[in-house]
C-alpha positions, 0 to 999 in steps of 0.5 A: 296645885302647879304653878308653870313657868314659862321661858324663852321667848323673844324675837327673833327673824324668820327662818331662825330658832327659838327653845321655849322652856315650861319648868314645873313646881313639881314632878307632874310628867307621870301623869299629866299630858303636857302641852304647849298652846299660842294666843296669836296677835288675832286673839286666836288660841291653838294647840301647838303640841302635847305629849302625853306621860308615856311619850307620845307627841302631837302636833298642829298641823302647822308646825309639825316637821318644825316644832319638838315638844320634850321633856326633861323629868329629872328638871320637871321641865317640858321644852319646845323646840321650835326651828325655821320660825315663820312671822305666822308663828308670832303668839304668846305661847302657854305651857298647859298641864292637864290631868284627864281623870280629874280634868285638872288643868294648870296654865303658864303666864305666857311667854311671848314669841315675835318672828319678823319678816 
């Protein structure tokens, strides 16, 4: 089991920053992808960015050039970093932890991002 928690959240006004934290129970980064995923207002689910345990990154099309998934494997904590926030960015961001070979996933409780205009 791994319980994710997520911090970070608030509201803040476009064109400004905000650094979501996913802290985890345990040292899981060696072999679970992690990922960052936002319910929006409509009840839309999307992919925000993962990074896979040898580093590699991806991106929604959306937010790329303004969002920076991270990872701190000392603090077992996963980040995203996320600047020049439009109101579109408005969601409930979830941390996700997904183990391929077993197809193991973990999710967050969420933590809510509001971006006013």
């Amino acid at each position: 089991q791994v319980q994710l928690v997520e911090s970070g959240g608030g509201l803040v006004q476009a064109g400004g920053s905000l650094r979501l934290s996913c802290a985890a129970s345990r040292n899981i980064f060696s072999i679970f992808v992690m990922g960052w995923y936002r319910q929006t207002p409509e009840n839309q689910c999307e992919l925000v960015a993962t990074v896979t345990r040898g580093g590699s990154t991806n991106y929604a099309d959306s937010v790329k050039g303004r969002f920076t998934i991270s990872r701190d494997n000392a603090k077992n904590t996963v980040y995203l970093q996320m600047n020049s926030l439009k109101p579109e960015d408005t969601a409930v961001y979830y941390c996700n932890a997904f183990l391929p070979i077993s197809r193991e996933s973990y999710w967050g409780r969420g933590t809510q991002v509001t971006v006013s205009s």
